[in-house]
FIMI-120999 format. One line per 2 residues: number of its first residue (from 1); their letters; for each residue x, z, y of C-alpha. Coordinates in steps of 0.02 Angstrom, whole numbers, always signed. Layout:
BEGIN
NUM	a	X,Z,Y | ... .
This chain:
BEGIN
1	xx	-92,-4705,-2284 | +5,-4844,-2342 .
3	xx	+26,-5044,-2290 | +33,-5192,-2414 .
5	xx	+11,-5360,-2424 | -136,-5407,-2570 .
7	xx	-159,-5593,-2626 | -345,-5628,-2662 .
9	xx	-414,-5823,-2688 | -299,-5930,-2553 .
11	xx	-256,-5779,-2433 | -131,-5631,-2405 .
13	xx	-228,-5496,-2338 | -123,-5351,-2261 .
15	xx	-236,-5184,-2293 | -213,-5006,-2235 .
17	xx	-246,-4915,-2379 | -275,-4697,-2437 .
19	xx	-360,-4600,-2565 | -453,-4627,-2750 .
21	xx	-634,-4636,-2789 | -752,-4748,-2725 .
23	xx	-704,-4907,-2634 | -747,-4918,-2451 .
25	xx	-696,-5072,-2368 | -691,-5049,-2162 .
27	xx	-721,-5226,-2067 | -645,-5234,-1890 .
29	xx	-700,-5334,-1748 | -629,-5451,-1592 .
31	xx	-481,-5389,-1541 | -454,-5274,-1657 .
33	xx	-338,-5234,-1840 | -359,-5127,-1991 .
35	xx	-275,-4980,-1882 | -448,-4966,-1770 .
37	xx	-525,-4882,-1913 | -361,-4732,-1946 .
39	xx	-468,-4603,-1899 | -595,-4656,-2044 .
41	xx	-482,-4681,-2183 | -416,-4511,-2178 .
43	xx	-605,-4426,-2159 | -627,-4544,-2316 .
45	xx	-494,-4517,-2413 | -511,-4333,-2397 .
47	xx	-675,-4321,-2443 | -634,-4413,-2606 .
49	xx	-671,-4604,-2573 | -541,-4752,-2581 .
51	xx	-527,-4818,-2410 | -476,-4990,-2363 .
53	xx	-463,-5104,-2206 | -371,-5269,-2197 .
55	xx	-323,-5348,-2079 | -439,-5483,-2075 .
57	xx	-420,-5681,-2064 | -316,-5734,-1928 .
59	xx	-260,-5552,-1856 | -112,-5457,-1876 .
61	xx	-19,-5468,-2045 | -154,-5572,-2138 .
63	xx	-128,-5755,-2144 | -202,-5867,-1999 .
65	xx	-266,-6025,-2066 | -233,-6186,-1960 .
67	xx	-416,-6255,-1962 | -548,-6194,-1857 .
69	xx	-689,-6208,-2009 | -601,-6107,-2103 .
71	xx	-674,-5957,-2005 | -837,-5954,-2060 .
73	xx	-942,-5819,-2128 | -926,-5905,-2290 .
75	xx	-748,-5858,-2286 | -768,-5720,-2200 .
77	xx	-894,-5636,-2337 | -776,-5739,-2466 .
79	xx	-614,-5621,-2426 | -710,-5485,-2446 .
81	xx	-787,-5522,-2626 | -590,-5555,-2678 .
83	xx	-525,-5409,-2579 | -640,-5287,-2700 .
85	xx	-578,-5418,-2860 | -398,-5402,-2823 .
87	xx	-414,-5190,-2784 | -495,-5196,-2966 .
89	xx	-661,-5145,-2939 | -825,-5199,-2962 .
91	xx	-929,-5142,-2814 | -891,-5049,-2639 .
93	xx	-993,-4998,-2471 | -951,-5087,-2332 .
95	xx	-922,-5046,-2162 | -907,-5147,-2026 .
97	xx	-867,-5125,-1835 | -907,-5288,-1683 .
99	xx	-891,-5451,-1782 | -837,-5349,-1919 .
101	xx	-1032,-5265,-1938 | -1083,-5471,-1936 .
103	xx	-973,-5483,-2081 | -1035,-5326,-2146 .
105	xx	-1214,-5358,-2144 | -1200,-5546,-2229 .
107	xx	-1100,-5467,-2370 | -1236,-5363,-2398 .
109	xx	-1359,-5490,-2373 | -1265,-5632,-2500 .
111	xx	-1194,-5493,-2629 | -1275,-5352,-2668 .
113	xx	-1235,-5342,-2827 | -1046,-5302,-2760 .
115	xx	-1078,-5226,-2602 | -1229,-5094,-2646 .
117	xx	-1228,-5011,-2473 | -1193,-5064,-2269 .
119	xx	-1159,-4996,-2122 | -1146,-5092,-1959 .
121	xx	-1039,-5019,-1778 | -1095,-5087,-1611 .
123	xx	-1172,-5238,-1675 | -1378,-5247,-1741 .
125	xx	-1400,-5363,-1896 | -1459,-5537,-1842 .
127	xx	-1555,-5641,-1943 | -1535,-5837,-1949 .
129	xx	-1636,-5903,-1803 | -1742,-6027,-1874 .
131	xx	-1767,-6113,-1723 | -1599,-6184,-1704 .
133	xx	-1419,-6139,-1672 | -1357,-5996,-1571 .
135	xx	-1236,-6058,-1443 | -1380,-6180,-1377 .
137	xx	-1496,-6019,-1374 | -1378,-5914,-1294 .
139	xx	-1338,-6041,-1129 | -1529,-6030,-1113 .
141	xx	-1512,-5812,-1110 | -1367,-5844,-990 .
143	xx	-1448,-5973,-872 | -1616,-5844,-871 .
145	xx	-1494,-5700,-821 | -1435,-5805,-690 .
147	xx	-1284,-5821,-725 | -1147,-5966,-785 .
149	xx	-1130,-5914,-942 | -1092,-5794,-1079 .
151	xx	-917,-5750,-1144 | -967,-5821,-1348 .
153	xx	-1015,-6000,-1239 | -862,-6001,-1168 .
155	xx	-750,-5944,-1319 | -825,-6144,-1383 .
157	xx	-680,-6202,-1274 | -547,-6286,-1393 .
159	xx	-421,-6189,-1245 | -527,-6027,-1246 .
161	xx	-377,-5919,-1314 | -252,-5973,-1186 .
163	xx	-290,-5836,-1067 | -293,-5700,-1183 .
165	xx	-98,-5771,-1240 | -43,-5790,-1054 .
167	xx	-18,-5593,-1054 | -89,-5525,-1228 .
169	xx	-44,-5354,-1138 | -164,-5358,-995 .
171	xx	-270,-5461,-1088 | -281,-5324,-1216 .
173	xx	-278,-5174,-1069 | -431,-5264,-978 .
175	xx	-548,-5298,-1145 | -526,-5124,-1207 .
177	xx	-543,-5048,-1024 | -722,-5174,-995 .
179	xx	-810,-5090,-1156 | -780,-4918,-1170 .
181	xx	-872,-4788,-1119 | -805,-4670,-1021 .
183	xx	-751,-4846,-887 | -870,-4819,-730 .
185	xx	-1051,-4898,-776 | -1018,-5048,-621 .
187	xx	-849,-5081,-702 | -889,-5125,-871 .
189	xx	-902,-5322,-938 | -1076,-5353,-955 .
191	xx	-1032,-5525,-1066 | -1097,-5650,-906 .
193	xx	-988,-5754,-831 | -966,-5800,-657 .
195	xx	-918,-6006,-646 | -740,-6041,-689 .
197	xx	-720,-5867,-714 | -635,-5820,-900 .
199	xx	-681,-5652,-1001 | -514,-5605,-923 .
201	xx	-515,-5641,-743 | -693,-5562,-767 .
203	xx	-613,-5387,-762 | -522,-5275,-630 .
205	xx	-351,-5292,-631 | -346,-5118,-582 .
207	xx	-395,-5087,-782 | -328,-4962,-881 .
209	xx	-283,-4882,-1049 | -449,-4803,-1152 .
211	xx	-417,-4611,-1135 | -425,-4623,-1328 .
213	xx	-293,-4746,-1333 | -114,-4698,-1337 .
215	xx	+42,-4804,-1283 | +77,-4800,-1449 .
217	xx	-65,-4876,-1518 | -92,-4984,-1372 .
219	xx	+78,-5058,-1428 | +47,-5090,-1607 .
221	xx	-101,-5194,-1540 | +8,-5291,-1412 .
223	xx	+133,-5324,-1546 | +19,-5380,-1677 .
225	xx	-84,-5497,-1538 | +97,-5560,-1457 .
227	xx	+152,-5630,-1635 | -11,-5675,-1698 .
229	xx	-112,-5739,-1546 | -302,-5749,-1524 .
231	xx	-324,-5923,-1557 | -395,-5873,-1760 .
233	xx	-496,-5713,-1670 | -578,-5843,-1558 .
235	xx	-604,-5986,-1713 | -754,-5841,-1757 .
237	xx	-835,-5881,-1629 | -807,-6060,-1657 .
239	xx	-900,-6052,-1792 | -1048,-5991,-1743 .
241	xx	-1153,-6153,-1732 | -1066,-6198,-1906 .
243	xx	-1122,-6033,-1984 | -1293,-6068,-1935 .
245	xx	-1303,-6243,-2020 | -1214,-6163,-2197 .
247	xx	-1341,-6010,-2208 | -1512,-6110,-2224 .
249	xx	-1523,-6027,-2396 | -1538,-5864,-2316 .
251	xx	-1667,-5881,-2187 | -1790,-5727,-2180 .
253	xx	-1686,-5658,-2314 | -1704,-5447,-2309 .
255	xx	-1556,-5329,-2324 | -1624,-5218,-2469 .
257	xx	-1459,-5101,-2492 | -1445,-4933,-2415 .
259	xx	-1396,-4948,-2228 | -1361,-4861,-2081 .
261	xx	-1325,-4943,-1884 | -1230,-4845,-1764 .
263	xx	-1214,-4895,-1580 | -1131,-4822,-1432 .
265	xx	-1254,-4763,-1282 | -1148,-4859,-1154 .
267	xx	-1094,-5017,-1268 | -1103,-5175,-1142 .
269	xx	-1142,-5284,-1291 | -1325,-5197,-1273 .
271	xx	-1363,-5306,-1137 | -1360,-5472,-1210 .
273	xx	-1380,-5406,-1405 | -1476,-5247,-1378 .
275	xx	-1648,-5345,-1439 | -1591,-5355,-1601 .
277	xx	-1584,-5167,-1621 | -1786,-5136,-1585 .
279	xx	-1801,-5255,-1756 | -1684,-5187,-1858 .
281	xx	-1805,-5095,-1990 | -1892,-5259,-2008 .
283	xx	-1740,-5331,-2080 | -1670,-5184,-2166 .
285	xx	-1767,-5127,-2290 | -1688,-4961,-2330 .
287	xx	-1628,-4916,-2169 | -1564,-4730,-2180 .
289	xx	-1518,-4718,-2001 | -1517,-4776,-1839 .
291	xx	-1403,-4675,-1723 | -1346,-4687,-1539 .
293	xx	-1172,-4593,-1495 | -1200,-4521,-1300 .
295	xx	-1076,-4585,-1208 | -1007,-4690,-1305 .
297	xx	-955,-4884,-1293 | -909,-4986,-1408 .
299	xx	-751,-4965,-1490 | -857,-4838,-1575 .
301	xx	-744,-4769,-1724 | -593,-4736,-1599 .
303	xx	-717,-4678,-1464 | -795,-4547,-1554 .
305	xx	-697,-4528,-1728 | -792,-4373,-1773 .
307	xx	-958,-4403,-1766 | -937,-4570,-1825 .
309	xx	-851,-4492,-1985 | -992,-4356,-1985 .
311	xx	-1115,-4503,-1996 | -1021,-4603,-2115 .
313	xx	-994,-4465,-2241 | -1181,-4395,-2225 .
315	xx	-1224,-4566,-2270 | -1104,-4615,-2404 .
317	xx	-1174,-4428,-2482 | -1348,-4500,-2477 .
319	xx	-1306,-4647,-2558 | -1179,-4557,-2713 .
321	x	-1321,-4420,-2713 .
């Protein structure tokens, strides 16, 4: 598996990298880096594809742009169509994981030409509410669950980030700890938060390593967070409202490439996102499969990195075949 540092169209994208064949690009999610998805590459690379995850815009070794704008799903999807230019190839599957499967899905949905098949971790496709923007529509699911707010309300905050760069360490220790699986059911983030409360306070402090998660691992995370920060992770979110207002073009617009969703039986994201999933074959017109890991939460691929890489490579197969 090698590291290297790939200039597409006004940004240095550091990818993890193994194999020859076809391309697969893997898309991480919030807070996450191209090492999430280790476990894949080599499944992929074994079985004969070329498997690559960056580090995507404003994490780890991939340059962090100053402005917020500059995270939006344009850009987003945009990195991704000159990630497969600069590798020298002319179409790839993509894979995404958390905000990564949002980034996933749209390039699917804007290029299908390059990206001829999708699979989305822990996070349904969402189509373009035509009604309005999201973050208005989400206060309103947060006020009828009684609570403050949500956690993607609260990331609107121009000082959202400063929390998670007090102590990126515990930070880190307490988001990983809230979503996985195997953390007691009454212990895990459920995305609502209480007033004045951040996403961090929101968690135990008695929080601890995944049992996935080595020190090691946990270290590279901590590193990459320490020297990068979280304020780019959190411009994402930032740019919800704006991603809504530059995708009018694709309202009611079908995914018509292969795909294939994969969720976690105990992912906490179900309870404010879990809708989505009862409408996904309405949206994605060759849906090969919808599958639900037992036990699992949502840091799916590192969860369960075997039958995620069964599922993957079944799929992949159906779509070669």
């Amino acid at each position: 598996m090698d590291r290297r540092l790939i200039a597409t169209d006004g940004l240095n994208q550091s990818v993890l990298e193994a194999g020859e064949g076809p391309l697969v690009l893997l898309v991480h999610g919030f807070p996450e880096l191209a090492i999430s998805w280790r476990a894949q590459i080599d499944a992929l690379a074994e079985a004969g594809y070329r498997a690559v995850a960056p580090d995507m815009r404003g994490y780890g070794a991939t340059d962090r742009p100053a402005r917020t704008e500059d995270h939006s799903i344009l850009h987003l999807v945009g990195d991704m169509v000159g990630l497969v230019r600069a590798l020298g190839e002319r179409s790839c599957v993509v894979i995404g994981h958390d905000w990564g499967a949002s980034v996933a899905w749209h390039c699917a949905l804007m290029r299908p030409d390059l990206f001829t098949a999708v699979a989305g971790l822990s996070v349904p496709f969402q189509p373009r509410r035509a009604k309005g923007p999201p973050i208005a529509a989400m206060r309103a699911i947060a006020a009828r669950a009684g609570t403050d707010d949500l956690y993607i309300t609260r990331f609107q905050d121009a000082d959202a980030h400063a929390p998670f760069e007090a102590d990126p360490e515990t930070a880190l220790r307490k988001m990983f700890w809230a979503y996985d699986g195997a953390t007691p059911a009454d212990q895990r983030h459920t995305g609502f938060l209480k007033p004045g409360q951040s996403m961090i306070d929101g968690v135990s402090d008695g929080a601890t390593r995944p049992p996935w998660m080595s020190g090691d691992h946990f270290a590279e995370y901590v590193a990459a967070f320490r020297a990068g920060g979280f304020r780019g992770p959190l411009d994402w979110y930032r740019c919800m409202d704006l991603n809504w207002s530059l995708t009018a073009w694709l309202q009611d617009r079908t995914i018509d490439v292969p795909s294939l969703f994969m969720i976690g039986e105990n992912d906490p994201v179900r309870h404010y996102a879990g809708r989505h999933e009862k409408a996904q074959a309405d949206w994605l017109t060759d849906l090969r499969g919808m599958i639900e890991i037992p036990g699992a939460g949502h840091w799916l691929q590192q969860e369960r990195p075997e039958a995620v890489n069964a599922a993957l490579l079944d799929f992949l197969a159906g779509v070669r075949g």
